[in-house]
Residue frames relative to the residue before (quaternion, step in Angstrom):
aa qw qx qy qz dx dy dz
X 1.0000 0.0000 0.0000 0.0000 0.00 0.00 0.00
X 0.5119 -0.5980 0.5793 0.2116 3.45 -1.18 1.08
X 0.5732 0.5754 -0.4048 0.4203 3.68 -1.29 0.14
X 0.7392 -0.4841 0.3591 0.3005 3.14 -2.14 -0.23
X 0.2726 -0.8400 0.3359 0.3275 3.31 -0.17 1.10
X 0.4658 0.6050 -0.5579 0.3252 3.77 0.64 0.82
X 0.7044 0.3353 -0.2336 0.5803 3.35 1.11 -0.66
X 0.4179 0.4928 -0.5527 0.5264 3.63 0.79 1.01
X 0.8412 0.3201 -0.2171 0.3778 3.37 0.39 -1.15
X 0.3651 0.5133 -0.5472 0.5512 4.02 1.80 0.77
X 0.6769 0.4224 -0.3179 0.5122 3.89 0.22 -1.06
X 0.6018 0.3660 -0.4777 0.5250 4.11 0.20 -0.44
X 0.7625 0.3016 -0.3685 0.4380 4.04 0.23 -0.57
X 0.5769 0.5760 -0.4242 0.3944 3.60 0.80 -0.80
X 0.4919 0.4859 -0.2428 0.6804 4.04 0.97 -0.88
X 0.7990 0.2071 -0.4472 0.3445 3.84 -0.58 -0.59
X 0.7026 0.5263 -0.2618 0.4011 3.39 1.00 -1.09
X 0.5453 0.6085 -0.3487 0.4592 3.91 1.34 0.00
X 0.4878 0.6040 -0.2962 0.5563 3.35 1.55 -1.85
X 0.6653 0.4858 -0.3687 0.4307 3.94 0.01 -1.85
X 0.7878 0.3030 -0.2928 0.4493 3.74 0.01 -1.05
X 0.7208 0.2991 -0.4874 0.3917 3.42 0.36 -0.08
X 0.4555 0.5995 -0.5102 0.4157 3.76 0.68 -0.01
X 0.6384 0.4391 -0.3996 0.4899 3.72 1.20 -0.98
X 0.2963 0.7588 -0.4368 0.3817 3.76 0.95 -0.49
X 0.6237 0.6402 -0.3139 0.3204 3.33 0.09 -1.89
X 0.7729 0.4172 -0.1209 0.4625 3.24 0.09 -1.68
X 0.5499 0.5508 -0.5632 0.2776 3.87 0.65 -0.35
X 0.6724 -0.6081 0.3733 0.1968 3.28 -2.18 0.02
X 0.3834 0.6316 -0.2705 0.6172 2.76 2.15 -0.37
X 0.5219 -0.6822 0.4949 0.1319 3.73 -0.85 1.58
X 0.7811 0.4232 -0.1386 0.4377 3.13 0.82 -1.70
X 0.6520 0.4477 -0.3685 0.4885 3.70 1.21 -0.48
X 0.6277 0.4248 -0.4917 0.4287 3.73 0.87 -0.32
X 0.6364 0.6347 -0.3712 0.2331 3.91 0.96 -0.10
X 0.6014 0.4500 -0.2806 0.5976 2.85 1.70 -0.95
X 0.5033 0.5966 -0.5128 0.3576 3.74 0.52 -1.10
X 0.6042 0.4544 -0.4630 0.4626 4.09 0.10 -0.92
X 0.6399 0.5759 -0.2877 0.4197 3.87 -0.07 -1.77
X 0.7920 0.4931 -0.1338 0.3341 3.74 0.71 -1.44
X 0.6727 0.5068 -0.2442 0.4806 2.85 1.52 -1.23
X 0.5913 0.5809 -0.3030 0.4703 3.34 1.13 -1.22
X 0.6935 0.4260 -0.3324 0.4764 4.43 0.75 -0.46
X 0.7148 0.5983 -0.1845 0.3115 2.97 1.02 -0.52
X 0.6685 0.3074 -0.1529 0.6597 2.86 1.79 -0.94
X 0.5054 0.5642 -0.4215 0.4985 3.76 1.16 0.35
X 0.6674 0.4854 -0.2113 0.5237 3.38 0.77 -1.39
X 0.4262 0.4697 -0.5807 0.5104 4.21 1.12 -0.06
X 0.7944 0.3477 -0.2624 0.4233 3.76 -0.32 -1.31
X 0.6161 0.3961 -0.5710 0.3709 3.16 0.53 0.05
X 0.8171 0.2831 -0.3053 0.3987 3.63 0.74 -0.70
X 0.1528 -0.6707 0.6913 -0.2213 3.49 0.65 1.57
X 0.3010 -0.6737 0.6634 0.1241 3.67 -1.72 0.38
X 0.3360 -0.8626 0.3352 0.1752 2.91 -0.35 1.67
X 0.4436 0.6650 -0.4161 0.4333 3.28 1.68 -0.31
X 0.8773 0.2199 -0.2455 0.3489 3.86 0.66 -1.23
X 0.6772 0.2568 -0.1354 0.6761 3.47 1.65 -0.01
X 0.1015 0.6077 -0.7571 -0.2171 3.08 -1.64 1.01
X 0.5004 -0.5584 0.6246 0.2185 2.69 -1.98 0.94
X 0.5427 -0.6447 0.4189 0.3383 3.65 -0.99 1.00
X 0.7563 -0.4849 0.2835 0.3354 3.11 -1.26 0.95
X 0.7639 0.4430 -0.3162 0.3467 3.91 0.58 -1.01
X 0.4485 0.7907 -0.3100 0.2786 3.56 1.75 -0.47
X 0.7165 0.5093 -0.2778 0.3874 3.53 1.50 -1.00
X 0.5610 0.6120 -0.2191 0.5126 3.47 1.84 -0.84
X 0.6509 0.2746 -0.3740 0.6008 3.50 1.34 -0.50
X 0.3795 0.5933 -0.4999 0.5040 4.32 0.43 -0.29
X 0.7447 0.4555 -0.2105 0.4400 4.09 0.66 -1.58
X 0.7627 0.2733 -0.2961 0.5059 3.82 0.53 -1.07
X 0.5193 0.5081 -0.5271 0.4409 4.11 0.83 -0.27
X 0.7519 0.3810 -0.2840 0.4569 3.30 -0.18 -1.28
X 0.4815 0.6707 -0.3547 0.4387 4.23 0.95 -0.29
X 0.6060 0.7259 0.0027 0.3252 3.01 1.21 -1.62
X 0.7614 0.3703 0.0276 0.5314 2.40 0.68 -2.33
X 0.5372 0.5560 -0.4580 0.4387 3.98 1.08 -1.05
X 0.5504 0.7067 -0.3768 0.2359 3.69 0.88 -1.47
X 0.7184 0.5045 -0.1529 0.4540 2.91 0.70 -2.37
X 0.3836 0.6347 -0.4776 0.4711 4.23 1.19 -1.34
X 0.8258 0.4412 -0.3349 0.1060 2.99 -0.25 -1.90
X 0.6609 0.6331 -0.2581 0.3094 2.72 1.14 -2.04
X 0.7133 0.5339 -0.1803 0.4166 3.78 1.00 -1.81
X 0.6609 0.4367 -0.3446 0.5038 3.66 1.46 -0.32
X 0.2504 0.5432 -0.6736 0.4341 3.75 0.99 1.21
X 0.6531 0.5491 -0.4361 0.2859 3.81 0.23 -0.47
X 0.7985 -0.1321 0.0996 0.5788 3.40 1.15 -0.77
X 0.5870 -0.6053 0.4128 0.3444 3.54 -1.07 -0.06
X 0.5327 0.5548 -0.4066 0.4931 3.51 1.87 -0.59
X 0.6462 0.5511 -0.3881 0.3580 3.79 0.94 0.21
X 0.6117 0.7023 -0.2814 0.2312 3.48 1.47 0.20
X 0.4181 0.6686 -0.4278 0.4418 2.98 1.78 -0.31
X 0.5683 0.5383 -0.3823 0.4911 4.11 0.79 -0.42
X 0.6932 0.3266 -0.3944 0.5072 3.97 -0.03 -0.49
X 0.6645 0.4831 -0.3715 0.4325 3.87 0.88 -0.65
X 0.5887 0.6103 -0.3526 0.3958 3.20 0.98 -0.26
X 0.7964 0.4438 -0.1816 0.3684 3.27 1.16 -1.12
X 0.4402 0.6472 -0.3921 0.4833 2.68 1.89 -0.84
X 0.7887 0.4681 -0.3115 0.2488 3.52 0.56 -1.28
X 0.4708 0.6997 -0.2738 0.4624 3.45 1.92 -0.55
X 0.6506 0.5414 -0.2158 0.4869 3.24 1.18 -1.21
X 0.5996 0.5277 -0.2547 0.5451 3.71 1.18 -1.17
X 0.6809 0.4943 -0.2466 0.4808 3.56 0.61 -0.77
X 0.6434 0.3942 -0.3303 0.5671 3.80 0.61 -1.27
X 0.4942 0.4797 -0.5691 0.4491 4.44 0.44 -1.22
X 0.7973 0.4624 -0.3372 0.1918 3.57 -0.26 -2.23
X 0.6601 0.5100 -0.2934 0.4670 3.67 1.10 -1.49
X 0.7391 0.4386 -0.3122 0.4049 4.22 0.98 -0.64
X 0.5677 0.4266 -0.3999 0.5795 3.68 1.66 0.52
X 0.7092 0.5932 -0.2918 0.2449 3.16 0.96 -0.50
X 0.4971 -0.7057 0.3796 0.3329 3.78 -0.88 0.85
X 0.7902 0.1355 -0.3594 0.4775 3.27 -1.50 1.33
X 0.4364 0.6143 -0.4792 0.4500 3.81 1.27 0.80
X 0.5748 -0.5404 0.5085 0.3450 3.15 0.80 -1.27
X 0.4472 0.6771 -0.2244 0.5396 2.62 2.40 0.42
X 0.8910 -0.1291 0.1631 0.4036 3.24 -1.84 -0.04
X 0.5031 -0.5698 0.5116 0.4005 3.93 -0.88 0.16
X 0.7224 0.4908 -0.3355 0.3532 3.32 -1.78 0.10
X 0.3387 -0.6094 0.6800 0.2269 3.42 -1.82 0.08
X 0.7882 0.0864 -0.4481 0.4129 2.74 -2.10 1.68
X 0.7876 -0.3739 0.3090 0.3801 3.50 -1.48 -0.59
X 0.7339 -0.4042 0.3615 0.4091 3.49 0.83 -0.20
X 0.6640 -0.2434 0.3751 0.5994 3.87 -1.00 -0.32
X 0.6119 0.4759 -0.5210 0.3573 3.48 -1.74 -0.59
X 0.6830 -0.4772 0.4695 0.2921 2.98 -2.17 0.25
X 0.5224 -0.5086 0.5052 0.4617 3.45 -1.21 0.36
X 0.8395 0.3710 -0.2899 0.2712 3.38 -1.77 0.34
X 0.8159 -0.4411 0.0263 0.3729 3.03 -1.27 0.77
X 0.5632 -0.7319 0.3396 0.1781 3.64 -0.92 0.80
X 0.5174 -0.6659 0.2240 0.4886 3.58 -0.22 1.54
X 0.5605 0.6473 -0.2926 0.4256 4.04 1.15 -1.20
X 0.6464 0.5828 -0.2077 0.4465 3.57 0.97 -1.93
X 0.6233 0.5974 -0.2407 0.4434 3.17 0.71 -1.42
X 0.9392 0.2726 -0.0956 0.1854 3.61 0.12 -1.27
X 0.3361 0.7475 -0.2317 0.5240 2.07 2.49 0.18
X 0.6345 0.4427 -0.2891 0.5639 3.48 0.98 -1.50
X 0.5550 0.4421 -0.5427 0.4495 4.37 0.33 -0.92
X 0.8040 0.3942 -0.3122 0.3174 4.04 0.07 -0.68
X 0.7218 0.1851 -0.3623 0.5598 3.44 0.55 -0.43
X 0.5985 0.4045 -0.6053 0.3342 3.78 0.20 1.02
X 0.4933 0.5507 -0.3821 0.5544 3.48 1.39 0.26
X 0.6978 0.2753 -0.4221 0.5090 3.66 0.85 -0.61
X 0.3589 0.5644 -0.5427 0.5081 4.20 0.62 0.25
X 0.6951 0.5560 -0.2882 0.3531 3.41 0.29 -1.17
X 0.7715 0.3937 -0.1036 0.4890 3.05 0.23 -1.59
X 0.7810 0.4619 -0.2453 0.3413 3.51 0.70 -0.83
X 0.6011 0.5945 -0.3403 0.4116 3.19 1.77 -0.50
X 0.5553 0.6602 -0.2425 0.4440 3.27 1.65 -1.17
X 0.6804 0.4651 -0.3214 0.4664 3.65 1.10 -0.56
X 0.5409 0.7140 -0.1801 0.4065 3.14 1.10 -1.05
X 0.3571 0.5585 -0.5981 0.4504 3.10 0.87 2.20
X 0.7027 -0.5191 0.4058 0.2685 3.01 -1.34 1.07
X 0.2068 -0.7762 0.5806 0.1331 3.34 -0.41 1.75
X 0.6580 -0.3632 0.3945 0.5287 4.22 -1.29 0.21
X 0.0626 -0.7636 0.6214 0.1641 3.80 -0.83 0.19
X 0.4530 0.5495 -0.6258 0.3181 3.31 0.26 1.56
X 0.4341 -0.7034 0.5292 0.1916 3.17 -1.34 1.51
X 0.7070 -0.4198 0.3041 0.4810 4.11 -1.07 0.45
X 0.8265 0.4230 -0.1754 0.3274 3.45 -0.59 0.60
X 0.6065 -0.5221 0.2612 0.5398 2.98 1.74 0.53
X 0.7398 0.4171 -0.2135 0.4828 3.93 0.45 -1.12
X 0.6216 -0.6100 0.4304 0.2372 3.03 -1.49 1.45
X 0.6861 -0.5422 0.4719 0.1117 3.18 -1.75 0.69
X 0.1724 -0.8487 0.4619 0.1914 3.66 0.00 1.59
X 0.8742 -0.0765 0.2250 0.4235 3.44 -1.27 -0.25
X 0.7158 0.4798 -0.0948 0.4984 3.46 0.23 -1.65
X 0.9096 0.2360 0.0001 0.3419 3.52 0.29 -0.99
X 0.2783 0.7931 -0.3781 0.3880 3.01 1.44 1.31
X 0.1456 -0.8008 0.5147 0.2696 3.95 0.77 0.45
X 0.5616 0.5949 -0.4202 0.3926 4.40 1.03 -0.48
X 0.7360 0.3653 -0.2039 0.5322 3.07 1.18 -1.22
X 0.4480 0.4353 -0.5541 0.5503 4.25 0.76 0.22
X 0.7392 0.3381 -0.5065 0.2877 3.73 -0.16 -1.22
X 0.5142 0.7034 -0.3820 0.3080 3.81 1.08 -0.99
X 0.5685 0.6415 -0.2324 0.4596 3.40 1.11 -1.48
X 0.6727 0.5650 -0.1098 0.4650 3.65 1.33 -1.31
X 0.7279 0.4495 -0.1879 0.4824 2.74 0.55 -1.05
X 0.5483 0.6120 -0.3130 0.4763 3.76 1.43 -0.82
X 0.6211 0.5814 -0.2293 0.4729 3.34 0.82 -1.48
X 0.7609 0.4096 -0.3118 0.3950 3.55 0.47 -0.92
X 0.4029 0.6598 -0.4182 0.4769 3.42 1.35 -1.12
X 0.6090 0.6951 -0.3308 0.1910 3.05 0.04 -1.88
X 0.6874 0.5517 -0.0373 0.4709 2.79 0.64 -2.51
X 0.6167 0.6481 -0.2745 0.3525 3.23 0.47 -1.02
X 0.6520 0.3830 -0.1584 0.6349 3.55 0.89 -1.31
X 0.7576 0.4306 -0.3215 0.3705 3.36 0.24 -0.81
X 0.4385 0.5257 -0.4052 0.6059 3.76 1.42 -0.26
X 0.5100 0.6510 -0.4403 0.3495 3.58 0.27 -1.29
X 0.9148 0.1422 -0.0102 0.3779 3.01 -0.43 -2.15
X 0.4036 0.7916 -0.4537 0.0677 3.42 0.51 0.44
């Protein structure tokens, strides 16, 4: 990631420490949170290395092409599991966008990318793709923050709601992830 490398290295922990909680996810009782929790953990802890500061670490040239077929992968699988509903699409956009990001960072000079300085031909400023990318996940921030009221935290059966199986604290996780994205769209 391009930018200051202090606020690379919040977004490299913010991402690891989301990935970590959804990995704790896994294990919940809730079916549907251990499905996504895998999908989550895996952006979360992908989307750290991606936002590595390029100023204090390069990552070795083949890292962005693999960042491109995982997160490819993963959009696939998104896709397939978002036949269940449309609330499941914000995942393939994600990857798609991961994938857009890993393509942009593996052409890009001093990545291990493409020759030359700057981005290439084209006008200066923000790409038409970049661009419409950043209008959506600042609309999902939006929308997601607005929801983002403490939901009851009692689990079936009368007994409170453990760690893992908190749906306030998955959407949070979401809502991080997009932030994330956000900056990382930012500084590209």
């Amino acid at each position: 990631m391009r930018g200051p490398v202090s606020s690379g290295w919040l977004l490299v922990a913010l991402c690891a420490a989301v990935g970590a909680y959804c990995l704790l996810r896994m294990r919940s009782r809730v079916e549907e949170q251990r499905r996504a929790a895998g999908g989550e953990a895996l952006m979360g802890f992908g989307m750290a290395v991606m936002a590595v500061p390029a100023a204090a670490f390069t990552l070795p040239a083949w890292v962005w092409p693999a960042c491109a077929a995982v997160f490819g992968a993963a959009g696939l699988h998104a896709l397939w599991t978002a036949r269940a509903g449309a609330r499941h699409l914000h995942h393939p956009v994600e990857a798609g966008t991961m994938v857009y990001m890993g393509v942009t960072m593996a052409a890009s000079p001093g990545h291990g990318g493409g020759p030359g300085q700057g981005h290439g031909p084209g006008p200066p400023g923000i790409p038409l793709l970049t661009g419409a990318l950043l209008l959506y996940f600042v609309a999902y921030v939006l929308v997601t923050g607005a929801r983002l009221v403490p939901v009851a935290a009692v689990a079936p059966g009368g007994r409170g709601a453990g760690w893992r199986d908190r749906p306030e604290l998955a959407r949070a996780c979401r809502l991080s992830m997009a932030l994330a994205t956000v900056a990382m769209l930012l500084t590209m």
